[in-house]
C-alpha angles and dihedrals in degrees: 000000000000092000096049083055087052096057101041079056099050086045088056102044081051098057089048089050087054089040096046110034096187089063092057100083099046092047097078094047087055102045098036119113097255101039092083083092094066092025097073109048082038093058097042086045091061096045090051091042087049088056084057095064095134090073118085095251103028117074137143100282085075087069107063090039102053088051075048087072102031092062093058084075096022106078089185084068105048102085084051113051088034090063084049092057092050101044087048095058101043083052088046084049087045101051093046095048082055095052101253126117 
């Protein structure tokens, strides 16, 4: 079951990276083996930054990216941040084929 989470996350973290190909570059670092040691603090940083959304550089997007990257070591958040993924791009495809961005 955990590796069929894995791969619908690393499906989804490849069809970001075509979507958005600024992303592209940064995606293998991240993902990358021994990168656990700098995934970690780094997703923890952004959710902690994110509580901190008051401030001029912090705000909430800091949060869900930060579980982004903790779920490439958590296996108990991979289904769901993979479906959020998902839900995420078939409402970004429906709002452009009707015309909103």
């Amino acid at each position: 079951m955990a590796d069929r989470d894995k791969r619908r996350l690393e499906r989804q973290f490849t069809a970001l990276s075509r979507r958005f190909p600024v992303l592209a570059p940064m995606l293998p670092v991240v993902r990358g083996r021994p990168g656990i040691v700098l995934r970690v603090p780094l997703g923890l940083f952004f959710i902690a930054g994110g509580l901190l959304f008051v401030l001029p550089f912090f705000g909430l997007w800091m949060v869900p990216l930060g579980i982004m990257i903790l779920a490439v070591d958590l296996p108990i958040l991979q289904p769901a941040v993979s479906a959020a993924i998902i839900r995420l791009r078939r409402r970004w495809v429906s709002r452009r084929k009707n015309g909103r961005n």
